[in-house]
Backbone bond lengths (Angstrom), bond angles and torsions (degrees), N, CA, C in turn:
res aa  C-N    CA-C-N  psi(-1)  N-CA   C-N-CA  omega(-1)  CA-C   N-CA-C  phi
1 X - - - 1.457 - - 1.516 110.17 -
2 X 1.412 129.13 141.28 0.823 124.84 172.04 1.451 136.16 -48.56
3 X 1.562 147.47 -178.67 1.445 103.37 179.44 1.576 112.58 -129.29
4 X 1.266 99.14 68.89 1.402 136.82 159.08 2.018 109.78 -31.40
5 X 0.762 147.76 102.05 1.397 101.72 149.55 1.626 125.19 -112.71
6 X 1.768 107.37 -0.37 1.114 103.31 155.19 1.583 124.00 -127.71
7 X 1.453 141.08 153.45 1.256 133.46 -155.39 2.047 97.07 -129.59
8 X 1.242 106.51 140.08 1.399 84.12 160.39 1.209 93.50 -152.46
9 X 1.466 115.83 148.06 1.605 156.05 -135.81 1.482 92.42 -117.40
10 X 1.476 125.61 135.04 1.592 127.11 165.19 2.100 79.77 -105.61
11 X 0.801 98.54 154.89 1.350 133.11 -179.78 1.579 128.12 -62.93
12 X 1.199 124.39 -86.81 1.512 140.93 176.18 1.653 98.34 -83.87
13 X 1.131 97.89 123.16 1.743 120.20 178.88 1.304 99.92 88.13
14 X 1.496 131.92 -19.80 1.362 104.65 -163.51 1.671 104.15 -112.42
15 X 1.651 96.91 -59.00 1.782 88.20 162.12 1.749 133.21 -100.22
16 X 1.648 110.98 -6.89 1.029 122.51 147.60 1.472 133.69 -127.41
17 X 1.549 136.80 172.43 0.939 149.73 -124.99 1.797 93.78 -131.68
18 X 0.961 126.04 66.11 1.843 109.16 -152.88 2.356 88.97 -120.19
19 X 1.454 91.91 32.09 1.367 80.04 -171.40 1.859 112.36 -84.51
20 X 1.188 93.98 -15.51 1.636 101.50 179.69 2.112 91.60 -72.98
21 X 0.980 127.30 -56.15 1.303 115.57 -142.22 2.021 82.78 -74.97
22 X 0.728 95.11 -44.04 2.129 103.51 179.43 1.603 104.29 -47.16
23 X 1.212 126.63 -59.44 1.467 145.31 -176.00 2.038 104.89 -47.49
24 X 1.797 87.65 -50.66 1.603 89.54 -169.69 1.797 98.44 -78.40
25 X 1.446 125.32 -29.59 1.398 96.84 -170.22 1.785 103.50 -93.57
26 X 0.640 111.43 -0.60 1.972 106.83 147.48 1.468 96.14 -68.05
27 X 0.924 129.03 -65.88 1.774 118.32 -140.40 1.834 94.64 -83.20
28 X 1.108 100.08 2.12 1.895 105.15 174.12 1.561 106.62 -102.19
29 X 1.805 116.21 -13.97 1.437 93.05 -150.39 1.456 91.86 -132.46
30 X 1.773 138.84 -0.39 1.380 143.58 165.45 0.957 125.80 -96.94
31 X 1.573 128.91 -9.01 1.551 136.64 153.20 1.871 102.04 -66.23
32 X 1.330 111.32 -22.47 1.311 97.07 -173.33 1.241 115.09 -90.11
33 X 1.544 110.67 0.12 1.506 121.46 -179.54 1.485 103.75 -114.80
34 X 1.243 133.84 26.82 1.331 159.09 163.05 1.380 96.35 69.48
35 X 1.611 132.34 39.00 1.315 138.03 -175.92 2.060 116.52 -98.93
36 X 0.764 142.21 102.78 1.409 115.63 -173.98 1.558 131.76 -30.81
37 X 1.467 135.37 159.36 1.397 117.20 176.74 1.345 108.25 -86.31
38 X 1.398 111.99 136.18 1.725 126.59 -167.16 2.092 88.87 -69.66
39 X 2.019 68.69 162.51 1.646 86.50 159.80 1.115 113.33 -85.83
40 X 1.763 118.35 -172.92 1.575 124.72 -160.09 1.720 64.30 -92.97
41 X 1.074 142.44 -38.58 1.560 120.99 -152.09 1.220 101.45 -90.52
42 X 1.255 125.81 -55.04 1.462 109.61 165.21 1.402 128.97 -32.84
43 X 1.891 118.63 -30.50 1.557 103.24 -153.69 2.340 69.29 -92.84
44 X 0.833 115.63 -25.10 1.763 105.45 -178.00 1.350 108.60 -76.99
45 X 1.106 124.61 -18.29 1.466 108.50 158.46 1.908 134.54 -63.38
46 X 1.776 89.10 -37.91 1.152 97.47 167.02 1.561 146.55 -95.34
47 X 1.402 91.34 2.17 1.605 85.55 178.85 1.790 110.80 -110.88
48 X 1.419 107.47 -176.52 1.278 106.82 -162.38 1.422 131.66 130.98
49 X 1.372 112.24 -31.51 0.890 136.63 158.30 1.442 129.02 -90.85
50 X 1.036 137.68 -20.36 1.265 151.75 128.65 1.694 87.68 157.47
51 X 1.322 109.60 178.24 1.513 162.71 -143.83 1.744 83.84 -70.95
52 X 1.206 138.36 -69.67 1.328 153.75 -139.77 1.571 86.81 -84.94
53 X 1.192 134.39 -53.80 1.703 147.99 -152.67 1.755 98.29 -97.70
54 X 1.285 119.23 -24.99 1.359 115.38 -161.51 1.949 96.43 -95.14
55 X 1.437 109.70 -43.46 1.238 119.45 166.76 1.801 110.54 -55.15
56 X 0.763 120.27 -54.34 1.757 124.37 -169.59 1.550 93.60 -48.11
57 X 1.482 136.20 -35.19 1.618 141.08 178.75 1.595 99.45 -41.70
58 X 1.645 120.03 -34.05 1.625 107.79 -148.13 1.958 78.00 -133.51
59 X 1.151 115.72 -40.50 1.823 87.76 -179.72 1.568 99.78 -126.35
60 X 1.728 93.08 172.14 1.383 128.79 146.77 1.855 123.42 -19.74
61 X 1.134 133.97 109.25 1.373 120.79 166.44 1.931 122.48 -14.05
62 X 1.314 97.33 -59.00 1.387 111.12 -177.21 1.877 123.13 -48.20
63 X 1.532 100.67 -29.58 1.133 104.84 174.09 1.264 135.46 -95.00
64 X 1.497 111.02 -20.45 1.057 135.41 148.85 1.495 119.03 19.29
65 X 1.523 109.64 -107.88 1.255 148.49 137.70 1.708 112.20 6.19
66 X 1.133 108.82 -66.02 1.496 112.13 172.40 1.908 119.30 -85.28
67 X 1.420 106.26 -0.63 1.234 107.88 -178.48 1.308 115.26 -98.94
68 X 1.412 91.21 -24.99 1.614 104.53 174.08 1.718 108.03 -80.75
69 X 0.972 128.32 -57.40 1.696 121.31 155.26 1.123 110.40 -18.74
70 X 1.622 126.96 -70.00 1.917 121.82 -163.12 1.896 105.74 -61.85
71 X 1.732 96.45 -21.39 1.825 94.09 -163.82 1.201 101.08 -103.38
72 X 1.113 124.57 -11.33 1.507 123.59 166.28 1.692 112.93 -62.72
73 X 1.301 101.94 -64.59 1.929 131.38 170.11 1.835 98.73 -41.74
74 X 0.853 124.41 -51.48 1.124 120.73 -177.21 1.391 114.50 -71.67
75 X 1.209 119.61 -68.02 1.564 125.46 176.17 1.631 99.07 -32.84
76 X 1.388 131.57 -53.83 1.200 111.34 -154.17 1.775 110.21 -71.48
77 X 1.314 88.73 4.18 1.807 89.75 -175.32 1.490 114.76 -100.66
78 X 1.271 102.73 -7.26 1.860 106.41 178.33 1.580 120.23 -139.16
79 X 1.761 104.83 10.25 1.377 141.23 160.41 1.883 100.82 -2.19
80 X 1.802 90.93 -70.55 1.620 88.10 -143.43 2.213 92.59 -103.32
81 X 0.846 105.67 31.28 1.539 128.80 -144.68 1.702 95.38 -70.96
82 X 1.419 93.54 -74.34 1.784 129.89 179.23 1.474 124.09 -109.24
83 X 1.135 112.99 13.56 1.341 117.40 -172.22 1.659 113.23 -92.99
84 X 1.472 131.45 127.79 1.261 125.82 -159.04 1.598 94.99 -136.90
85 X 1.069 116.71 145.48 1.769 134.15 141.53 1.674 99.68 -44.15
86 X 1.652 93.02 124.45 1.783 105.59 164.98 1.768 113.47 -64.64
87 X 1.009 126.95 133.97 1.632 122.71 150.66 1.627 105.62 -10.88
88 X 1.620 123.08 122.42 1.575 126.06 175.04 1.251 108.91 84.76
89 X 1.202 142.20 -34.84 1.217 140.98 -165.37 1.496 122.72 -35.05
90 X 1.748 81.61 -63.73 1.874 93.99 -175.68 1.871 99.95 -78.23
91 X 1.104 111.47 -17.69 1.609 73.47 179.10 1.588 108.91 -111.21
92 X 1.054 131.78 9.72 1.486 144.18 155.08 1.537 100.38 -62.22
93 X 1.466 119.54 -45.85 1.304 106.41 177.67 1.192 125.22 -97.05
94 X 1.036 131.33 -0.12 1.743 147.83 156.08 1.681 100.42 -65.60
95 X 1.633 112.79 -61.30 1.637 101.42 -170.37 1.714 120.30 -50.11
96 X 1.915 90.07 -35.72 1.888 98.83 -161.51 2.162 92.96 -81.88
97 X 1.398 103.02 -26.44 1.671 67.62 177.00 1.901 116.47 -106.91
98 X 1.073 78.78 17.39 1.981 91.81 163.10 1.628 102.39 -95.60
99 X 1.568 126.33 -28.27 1.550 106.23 153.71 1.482 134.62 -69.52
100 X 1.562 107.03 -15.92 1.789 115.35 -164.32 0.917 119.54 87.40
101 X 1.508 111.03 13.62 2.000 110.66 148.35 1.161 103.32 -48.22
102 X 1.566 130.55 138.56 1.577 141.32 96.45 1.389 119.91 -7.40
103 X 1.254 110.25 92.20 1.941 105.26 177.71 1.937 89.65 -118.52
104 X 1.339 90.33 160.48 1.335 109.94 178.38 1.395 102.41 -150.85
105 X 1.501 124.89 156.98 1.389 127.06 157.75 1.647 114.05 -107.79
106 X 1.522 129.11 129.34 1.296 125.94 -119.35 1.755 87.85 -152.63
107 X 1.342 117.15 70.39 2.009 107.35 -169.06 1.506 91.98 -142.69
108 X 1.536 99.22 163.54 1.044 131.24 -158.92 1.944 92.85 -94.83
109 X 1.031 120.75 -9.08 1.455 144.60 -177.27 2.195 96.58 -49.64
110 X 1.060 132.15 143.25 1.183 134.42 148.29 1.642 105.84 -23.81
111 X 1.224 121.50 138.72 1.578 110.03 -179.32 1.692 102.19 -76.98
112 X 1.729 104.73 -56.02 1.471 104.11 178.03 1.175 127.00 -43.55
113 X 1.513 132.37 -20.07 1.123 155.44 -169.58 1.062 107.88 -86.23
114 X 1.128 116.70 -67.35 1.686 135.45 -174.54 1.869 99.78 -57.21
115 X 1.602 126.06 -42.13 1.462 123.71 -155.91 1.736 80.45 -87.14
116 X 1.135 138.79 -39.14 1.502 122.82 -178.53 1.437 114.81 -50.59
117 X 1.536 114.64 -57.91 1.010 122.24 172.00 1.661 120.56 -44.80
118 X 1.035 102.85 -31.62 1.856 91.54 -167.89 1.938 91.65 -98.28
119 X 0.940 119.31 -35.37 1.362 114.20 -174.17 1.954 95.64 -50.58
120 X 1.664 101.55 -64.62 1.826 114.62 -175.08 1.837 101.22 -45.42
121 X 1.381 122.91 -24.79 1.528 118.69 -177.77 1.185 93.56 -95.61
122 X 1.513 146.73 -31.35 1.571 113.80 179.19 1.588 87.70 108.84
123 X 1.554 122.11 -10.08 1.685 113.16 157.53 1.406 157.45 -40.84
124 X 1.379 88.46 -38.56 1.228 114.99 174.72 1.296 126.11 -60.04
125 X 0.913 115.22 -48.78 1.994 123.99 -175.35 1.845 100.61 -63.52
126 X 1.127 91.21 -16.85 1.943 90.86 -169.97 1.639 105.63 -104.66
127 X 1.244 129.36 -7.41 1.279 132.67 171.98 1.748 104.15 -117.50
128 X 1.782 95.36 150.81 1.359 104.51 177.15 1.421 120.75 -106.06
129 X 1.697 108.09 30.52 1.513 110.49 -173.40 1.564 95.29 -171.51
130 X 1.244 130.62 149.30 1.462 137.87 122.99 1.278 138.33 -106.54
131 X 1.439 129.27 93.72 1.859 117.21 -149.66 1.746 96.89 -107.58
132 X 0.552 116.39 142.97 1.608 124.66 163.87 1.587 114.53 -171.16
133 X 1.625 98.39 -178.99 1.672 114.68 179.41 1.401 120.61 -27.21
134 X 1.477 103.49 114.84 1.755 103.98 -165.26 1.349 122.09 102.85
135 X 1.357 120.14 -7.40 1.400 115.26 -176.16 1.268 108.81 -100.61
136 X 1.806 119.89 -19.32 1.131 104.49 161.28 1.730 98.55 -153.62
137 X 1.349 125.82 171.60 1.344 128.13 179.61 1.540 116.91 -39.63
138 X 1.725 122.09 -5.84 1.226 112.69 -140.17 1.969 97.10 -142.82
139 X 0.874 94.20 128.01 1.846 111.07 167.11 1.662 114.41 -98.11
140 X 1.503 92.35 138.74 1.869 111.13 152.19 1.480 113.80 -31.36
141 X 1.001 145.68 104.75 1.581 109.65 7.60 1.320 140.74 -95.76
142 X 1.286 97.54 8.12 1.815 103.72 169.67 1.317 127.82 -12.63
143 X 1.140 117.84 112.22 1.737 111.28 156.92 1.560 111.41 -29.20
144 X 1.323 87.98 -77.16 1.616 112.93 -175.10 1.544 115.88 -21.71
145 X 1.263 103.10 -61.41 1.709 118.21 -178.65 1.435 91.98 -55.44
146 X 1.510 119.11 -82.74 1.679 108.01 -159.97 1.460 112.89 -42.02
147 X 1.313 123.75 -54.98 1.331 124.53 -174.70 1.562 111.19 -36.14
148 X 1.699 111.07 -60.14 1.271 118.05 174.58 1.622 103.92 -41.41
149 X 0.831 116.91 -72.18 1.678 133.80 -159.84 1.611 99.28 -45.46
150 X 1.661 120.35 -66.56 1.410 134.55 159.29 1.894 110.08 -28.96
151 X 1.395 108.23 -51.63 1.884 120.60 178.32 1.779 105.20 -57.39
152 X 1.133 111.36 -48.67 1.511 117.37 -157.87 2.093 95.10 -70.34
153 X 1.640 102.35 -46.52 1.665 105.83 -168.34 1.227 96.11 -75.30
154 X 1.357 136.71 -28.33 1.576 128.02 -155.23 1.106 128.17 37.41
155 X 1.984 86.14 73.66 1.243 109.33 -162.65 1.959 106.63 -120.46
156 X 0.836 136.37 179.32 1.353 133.89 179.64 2.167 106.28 -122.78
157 X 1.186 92.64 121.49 1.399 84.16 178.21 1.623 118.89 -76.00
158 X 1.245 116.75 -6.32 1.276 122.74 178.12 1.950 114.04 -75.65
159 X 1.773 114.56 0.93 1.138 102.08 -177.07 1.603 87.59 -152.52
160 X 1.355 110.88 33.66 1.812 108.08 153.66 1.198 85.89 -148.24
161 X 1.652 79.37 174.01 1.665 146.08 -110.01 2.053 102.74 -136.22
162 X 0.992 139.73 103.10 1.215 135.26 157.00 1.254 117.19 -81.92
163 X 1.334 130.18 130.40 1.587 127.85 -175.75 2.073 88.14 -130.15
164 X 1.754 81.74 118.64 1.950 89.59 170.99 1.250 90.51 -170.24
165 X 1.608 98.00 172.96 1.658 128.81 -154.63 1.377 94.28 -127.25
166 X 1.210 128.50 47.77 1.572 128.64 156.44 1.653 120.06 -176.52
167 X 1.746 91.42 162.40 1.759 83.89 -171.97 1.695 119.53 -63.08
168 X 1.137 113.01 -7.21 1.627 122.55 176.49 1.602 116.95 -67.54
169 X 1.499 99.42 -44.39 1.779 110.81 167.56 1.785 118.43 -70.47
170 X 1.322 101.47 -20.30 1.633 105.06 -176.27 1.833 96.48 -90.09
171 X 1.486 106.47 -47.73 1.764 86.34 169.41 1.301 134.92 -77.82
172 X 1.276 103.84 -1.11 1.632 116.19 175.22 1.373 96.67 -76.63
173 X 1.356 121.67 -38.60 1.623 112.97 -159.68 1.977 91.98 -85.35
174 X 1.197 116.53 -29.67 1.253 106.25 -166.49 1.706 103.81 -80.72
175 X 1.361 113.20 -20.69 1.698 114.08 176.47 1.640 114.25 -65.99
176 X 1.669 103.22 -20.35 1.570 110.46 -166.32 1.430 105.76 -99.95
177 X 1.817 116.89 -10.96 1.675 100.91 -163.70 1.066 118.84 84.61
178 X 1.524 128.94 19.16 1.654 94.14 149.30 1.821 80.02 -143.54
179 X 2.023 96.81 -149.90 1.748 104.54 -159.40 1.712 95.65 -90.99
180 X 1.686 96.00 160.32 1.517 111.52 166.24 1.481 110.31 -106.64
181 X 1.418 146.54 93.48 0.836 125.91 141.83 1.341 148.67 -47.38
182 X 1.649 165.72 126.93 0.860 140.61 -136.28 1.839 102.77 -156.02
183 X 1.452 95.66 146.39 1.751 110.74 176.41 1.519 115.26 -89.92
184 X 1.117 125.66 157.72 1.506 108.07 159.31 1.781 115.52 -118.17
185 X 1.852 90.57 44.15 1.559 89.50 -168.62 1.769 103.51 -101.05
186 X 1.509 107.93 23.31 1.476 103.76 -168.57 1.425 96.67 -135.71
187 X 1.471 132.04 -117.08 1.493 143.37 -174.25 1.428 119.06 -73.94
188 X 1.026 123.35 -51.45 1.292 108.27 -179.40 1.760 120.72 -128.15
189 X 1.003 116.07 149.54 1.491 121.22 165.10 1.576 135.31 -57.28
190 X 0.945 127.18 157.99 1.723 132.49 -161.23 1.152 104.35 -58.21
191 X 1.544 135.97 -67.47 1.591 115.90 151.93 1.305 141.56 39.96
192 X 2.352 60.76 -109.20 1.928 82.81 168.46 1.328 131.67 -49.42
193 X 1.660 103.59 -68.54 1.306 103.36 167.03 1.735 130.35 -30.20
194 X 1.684 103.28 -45.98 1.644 84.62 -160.34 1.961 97.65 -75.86
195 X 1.459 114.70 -31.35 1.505 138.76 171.84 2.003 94.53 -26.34
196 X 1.486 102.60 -48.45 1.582 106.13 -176.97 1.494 113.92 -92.74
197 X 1.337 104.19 7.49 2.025 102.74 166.67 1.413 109.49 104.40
198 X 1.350 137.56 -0.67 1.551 139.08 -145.63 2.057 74.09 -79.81
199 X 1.331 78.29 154.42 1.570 107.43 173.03 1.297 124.77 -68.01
200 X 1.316 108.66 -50.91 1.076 123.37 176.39 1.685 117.99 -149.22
201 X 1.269 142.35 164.57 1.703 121.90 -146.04 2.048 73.18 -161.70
202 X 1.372 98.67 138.61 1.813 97.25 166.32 1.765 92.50 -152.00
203 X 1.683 100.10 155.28 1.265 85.24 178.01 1.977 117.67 -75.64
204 X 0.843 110.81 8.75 1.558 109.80 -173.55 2.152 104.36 -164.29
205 X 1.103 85.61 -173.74 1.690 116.84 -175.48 1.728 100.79 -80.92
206 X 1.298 98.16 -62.13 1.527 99.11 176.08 1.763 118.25 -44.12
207 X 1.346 130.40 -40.79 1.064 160.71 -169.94 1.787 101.42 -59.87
208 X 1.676 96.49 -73.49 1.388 109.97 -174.43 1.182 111.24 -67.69
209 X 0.953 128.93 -8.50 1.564 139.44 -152.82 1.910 87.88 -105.92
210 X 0.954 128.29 -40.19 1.431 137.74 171.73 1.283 102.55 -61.96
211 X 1.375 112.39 -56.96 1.703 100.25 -174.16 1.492 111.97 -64.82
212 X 0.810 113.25 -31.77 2.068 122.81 -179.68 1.515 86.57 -59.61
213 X 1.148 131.39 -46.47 1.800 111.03 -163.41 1.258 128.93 117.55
């Protein structure tokens, strides 16, 4: 196995599948801002960056603010609805913390949002963290955030591992010092990804989970 000893997971596209419940609260919440309802590819092109950056794709600054209110309000009502574990997930993360990896889940996702979700998948017991939007002033790719995130596990960035499905997770990992490995089960394609520096690019969990050992 590589010599990892801590790994951290971005969330949507990489260890879950949350693009149906994301897709519907756009297509619930930009007709109300007199915007058309996006495609599933459009709303996956744009997010990733968080909530504030993923919205600016379809409006104006000004609306922002109130669009994020109707899509926030909504999400929490169809949250745990459609949301699935990717192919590999659960047992990629069963093998690495039956070795004594350090896993964490590490997204730009609402945190409250994100800890429902992994508790409702059965995630939780196998990771020693869930950090996201709201937990501290600071988003992927922030220094700031990883460091925090790295401070809380007491973990060393010189021997983890970021695993994500976009160029935001590959510069987050390159702002912090160590590798991005990357899926192409979320935002962008192999390309892209390697086009943005990722270390290594597989089409799935099952895949990467082979190269780890």
């Amino acid at each position: 196995m590589a010599p990892f000893e801590t790994i951290l997971f971005d969330l949507d596209g990489t260890l879950v599948d949350a693009f149906t419940t994301i897709h519907r609260s756009y297509v619930h919440t930009l007709p109300q801002l007199g915007r058309p309802a996006p495609t599933m590819a459009e709303v996956r092109r744009a997010v990733g960056g968080g909530i504030v950056n993923a919205m600016a794709h379809f409006l104006p600054p000004e609306l922002i603010p109130r669009a994020i209110e109707i899509h926030n309000a909504y999400t929490e009502t169809i949250l745990l609805e459609d949301v699935r574990l990717l192919p590999g997930a659960a047992a990629l993360l069963r093998s690495l913390h039956a070795r004594g990896v350090k896993l964490a889940v590490f997204t730009n996702k609402r945190a409250g949002n994100a800890r429902q979700i992994c508790v409702h998948l059965g995630v939780t017991p196998l990771v020693e963290g869930v950090f996201g939007a709201g937990d501290t002033f600071w988003l992927k790719p922030q220094r700031e955030f990883t460091d925090h995130v790295l401070a809380r596990l007491g973990a060393d960035a010189a021997t983890t591992l970021l695993v994500g499905d976009s160029p935001f997770d590959v510069e987050t990992a390159k702002n912090a010092g160590f590798p991005c490995w990357c899926v192409t089960t979320g935002t962008h394609d192999e390309a892209a990804l390697r086009a943005a520096g990722a270390d290594e690019v597989f089409p799935d969990l099952s895949a990467l989970g082979a190269k780890l050992g």
